[in-house]
N, C-alpha and C positions, 0 to 999 in steps of 0.2 A: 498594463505593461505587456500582456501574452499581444494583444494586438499590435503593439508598436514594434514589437520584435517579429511576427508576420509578415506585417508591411513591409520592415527592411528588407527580410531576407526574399521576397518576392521581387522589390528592387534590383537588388544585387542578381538575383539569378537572371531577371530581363535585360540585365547588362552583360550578360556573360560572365559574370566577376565571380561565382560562389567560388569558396576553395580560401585559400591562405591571402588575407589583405597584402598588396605590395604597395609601395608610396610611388604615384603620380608622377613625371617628370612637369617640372615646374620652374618658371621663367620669371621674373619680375620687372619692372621699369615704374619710373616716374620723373619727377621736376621738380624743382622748385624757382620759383619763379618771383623777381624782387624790382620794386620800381619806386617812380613816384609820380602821381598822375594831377591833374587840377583842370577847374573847371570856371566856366564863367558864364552865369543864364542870367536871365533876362530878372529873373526874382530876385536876385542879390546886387548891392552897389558892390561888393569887392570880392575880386578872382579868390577863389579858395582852392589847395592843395592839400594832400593826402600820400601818404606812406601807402604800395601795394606789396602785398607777402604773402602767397600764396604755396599750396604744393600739393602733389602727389603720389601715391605708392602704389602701384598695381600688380597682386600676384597673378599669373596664370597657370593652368593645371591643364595637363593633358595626358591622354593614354590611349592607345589605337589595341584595339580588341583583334583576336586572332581572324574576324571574319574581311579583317581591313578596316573596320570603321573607327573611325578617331572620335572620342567623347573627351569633350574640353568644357569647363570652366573658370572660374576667377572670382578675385574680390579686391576690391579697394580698402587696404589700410587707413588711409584717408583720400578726400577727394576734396581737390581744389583746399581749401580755407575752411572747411564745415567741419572736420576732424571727425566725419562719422566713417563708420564701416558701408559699403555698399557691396553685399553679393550680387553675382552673375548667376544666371540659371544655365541649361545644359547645351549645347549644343554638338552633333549626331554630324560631321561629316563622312559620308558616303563615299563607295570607292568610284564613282561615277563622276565625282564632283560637285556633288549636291548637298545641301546643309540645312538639317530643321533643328531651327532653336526652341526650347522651350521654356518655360517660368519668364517673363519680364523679356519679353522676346524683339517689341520691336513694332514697326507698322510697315509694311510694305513699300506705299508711297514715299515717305520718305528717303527707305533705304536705298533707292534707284535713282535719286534726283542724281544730277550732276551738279558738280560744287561751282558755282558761280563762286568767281576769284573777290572777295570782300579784304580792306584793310585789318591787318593784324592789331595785336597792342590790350590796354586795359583802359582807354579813354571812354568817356560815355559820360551825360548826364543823369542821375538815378532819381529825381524826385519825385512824391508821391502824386501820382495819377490815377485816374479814371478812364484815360483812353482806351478807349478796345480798338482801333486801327491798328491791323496787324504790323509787325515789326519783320517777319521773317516770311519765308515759303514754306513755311512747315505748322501755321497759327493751328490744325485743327490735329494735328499729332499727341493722341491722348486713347489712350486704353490699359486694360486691365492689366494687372501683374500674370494674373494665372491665362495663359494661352499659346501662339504659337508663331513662327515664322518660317515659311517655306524656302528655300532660293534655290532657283536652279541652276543645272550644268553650264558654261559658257554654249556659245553657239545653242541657243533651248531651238525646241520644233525642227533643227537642222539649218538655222539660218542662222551666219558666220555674226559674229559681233551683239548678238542679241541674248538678253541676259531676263527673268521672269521672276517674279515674286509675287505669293499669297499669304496672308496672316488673319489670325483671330484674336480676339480677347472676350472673356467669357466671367466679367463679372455678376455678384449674386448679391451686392449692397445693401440691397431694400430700397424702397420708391420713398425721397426723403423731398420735404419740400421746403428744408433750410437748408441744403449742401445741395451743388451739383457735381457731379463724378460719370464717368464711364461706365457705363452699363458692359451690355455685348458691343462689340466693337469688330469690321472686318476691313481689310483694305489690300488692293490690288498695285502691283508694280513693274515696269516697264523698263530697260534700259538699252541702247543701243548704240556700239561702236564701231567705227568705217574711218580709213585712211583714204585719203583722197592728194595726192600728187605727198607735200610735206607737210600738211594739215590733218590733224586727228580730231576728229567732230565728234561728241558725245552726246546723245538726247538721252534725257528720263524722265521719269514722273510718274504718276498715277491716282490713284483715288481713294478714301478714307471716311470710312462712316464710322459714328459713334454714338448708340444711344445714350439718353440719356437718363441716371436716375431719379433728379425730379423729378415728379411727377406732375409741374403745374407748370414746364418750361412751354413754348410752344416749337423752338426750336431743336434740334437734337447736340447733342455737346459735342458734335463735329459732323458736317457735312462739305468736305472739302475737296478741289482737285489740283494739282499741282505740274508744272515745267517745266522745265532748264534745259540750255542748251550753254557747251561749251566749244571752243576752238583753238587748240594748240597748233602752235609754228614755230618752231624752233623752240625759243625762252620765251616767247609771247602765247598768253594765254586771256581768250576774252570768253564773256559770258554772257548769259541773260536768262532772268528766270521772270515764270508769271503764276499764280494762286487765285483762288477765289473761292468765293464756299461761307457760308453761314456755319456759326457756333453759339456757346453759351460761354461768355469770358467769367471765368470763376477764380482768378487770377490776385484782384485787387480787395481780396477782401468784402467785395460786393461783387452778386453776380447781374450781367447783363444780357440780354436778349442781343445778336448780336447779327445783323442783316447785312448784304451786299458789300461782304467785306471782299479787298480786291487786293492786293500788292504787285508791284513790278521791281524785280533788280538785277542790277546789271555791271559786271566789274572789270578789272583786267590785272595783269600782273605779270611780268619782266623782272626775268633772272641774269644776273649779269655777272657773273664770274661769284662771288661771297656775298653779295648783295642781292635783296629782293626787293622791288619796285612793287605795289599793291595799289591800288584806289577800289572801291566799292562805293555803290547809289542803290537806295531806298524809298519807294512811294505806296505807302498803303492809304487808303480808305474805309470807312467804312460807316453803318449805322448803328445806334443801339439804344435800347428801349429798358425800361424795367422789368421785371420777370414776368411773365404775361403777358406782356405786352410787343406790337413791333415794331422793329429797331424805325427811328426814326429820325434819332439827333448826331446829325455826322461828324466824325473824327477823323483827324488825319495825321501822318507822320511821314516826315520826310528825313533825310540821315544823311552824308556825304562825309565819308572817309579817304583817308589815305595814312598810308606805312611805308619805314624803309625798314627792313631786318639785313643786319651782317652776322655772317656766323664767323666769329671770334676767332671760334678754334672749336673741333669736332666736338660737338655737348654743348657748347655757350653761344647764345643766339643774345646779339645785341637790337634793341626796339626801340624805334621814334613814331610816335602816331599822334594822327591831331582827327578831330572830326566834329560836325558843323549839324545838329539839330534844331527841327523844328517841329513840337505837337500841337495840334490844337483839339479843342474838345468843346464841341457844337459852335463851332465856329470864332471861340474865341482862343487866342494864344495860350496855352500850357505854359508858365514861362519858369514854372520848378523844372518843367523837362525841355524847357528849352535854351538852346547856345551853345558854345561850344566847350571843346575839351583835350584836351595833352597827355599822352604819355610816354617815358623814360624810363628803361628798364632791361633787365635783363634777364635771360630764362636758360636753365643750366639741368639739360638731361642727362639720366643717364638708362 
């Protein structure tokens, strides 16, 4: 106990806080979100539909220290449908404009992409696979709880629209050769914004390593790089993102060696007075081998979306999505994950 009371109050005093506890100023939001979704692949003779009900609770916490610096955290009362608790670690905004997160902090590469415009909604086919063909631009986004996340000032180095990010992750697992997980982990990040006539053009991306704790993998459990480009004009908003990078897919309940995995996607999205217009495109690739071995039996995923969203009335967002997959897994059809899907629904913030 003499140690745990140590630790705190050495805490507390690196925060500037020793002296009389005061309570945090504190914020909250979430949703809940109600529908009903169905689906139609290729492994079933008859369309099957589903009840969706989901939601969430997020508190935030915050307090700006006499030196200017603002220390915030949070947690999820529930998140989404799993009804667990999720804390947030800390994050150190600077009177500069700069922000290090730390505990469960985040990857660099990711944080910088730009959001290529995908359809909205709860539609998808969920059946049990083996594909390691990436589905997203973010396949190799995996690091430890305990580490860090840098981001810097807008305008970083002095150049106007250019935004930088560094991170760590410093796990201590052990070398296991029935699990694979994130060992050390680092990744670098990019972002850059420019108006040009009525068009707002956004690049990002960057790069993500991850070793890995296996010790019999041959690959590391992320070796990734990532892209996207966006372009606003007026309520038109287009996109286009690209990835590539080898991993260790530990995903499925079995793990796979995971080579020359590639994806493309590319979207658009139209706002029109209460209404939102969406479409989204998906094409990954990829190889994969057994644990040891390299990847060598190709998969693939391809996905085609679209949504309309109307907002009701401020807080109530009314959903229509349909969307059109296709997996296959060494060359033959997926067809639990494949075909298409609907959903009807509506999601109510506050």
């Amino acid at each position: 106990m003499k140690k745990e009371l140590l630790v705190a109050s050495a805490l507390v005093t690196s925060l500037g806080m020793a002296g009389v506890a005061e309570a945090a100023s504190a914020t909250f939001s979430g949703h809940t979100r109600a529908g009903v979704k169905g689906s139609d692949t290729a492994a079933t003779t008859d369309a099957t539909y589903s009840a969706v009900q989901s939601s969430s609770f997020s508190v935030s916490l915050a307090e700006t220290l006499d030196s200017g610096v603002k220390v915030s955290t949070g947690f999820d009362l529930t998140d989404e449908n799993d009804g667990s608790t999720d804390n947030s670690g800390l994050t150190f905004t600077f009177v500069d404009g700069s922000k290090l997160d730390i505990v469960e902090a985040g990857n660099s590469y990711s944080t910088h992409l730009a959001t290529v415009p995908s359809a909205s909604g709860e539609q998808g086919v969920t059946g049990t696979t083996a594909n390691s063909a990436p589905t997203g631009l973010t396949f190799g986004n995996t690091s430890d709880a305990v580490g860090f996340e840098w981001h810097s000032a807008a305008d970083f180095a002095g150049v106007e629209g250019l935004k930088a990010g560094i991170s760590g992750g410093f796990g201590d697992d052990g070398d296991s050769s029935a699990t694979s997980t994130a060992e050390s982990s680092y990744s670098v990040g990019l972002s850059y914004t420019t108006t040009t006539g009525d068009t707002t053009v956004t690049l990002g991306g960057g790069y993500m390593y991850a070793d890995d704790s296996n010790g019999t993998t041959l690959n590391e459990r992320a070796n990734q790089s990532a892209a996207s480009l966006t372009a606003a004009t007026g309520d038109l908003t287009v996109g286009v993102g690209f990835a590539s990078g080898s991993y260790v897919d530990a995903n499925s309940g079995t793990s796979f060696e995971v080579d020359s995995a590639e994806i493309m996607t590319a979207g658009a999205k139209y706002v029109s007075g209460d209404m939102t217009i969406a479409v989204g495109y998906a094409d990954g690739t990829s190889k994969d081998g057994a644990i040891g071995a390299d990847g060598s039996n190709g998969d693939s995923y391809v996905s085609i979306g679209a949504s309309v969203d109307y907002a009701v009335i401020s807080g109530i967002t009314a959903t229509i999505g349909f969307s059109d997959t296709d997996n296959s897994e060494e060359g033959t059809s997926a067809t639990a994950n494949s075909g298409t899907a609907w959903y009807i629904g509506a999601n109510v913030t506050f």
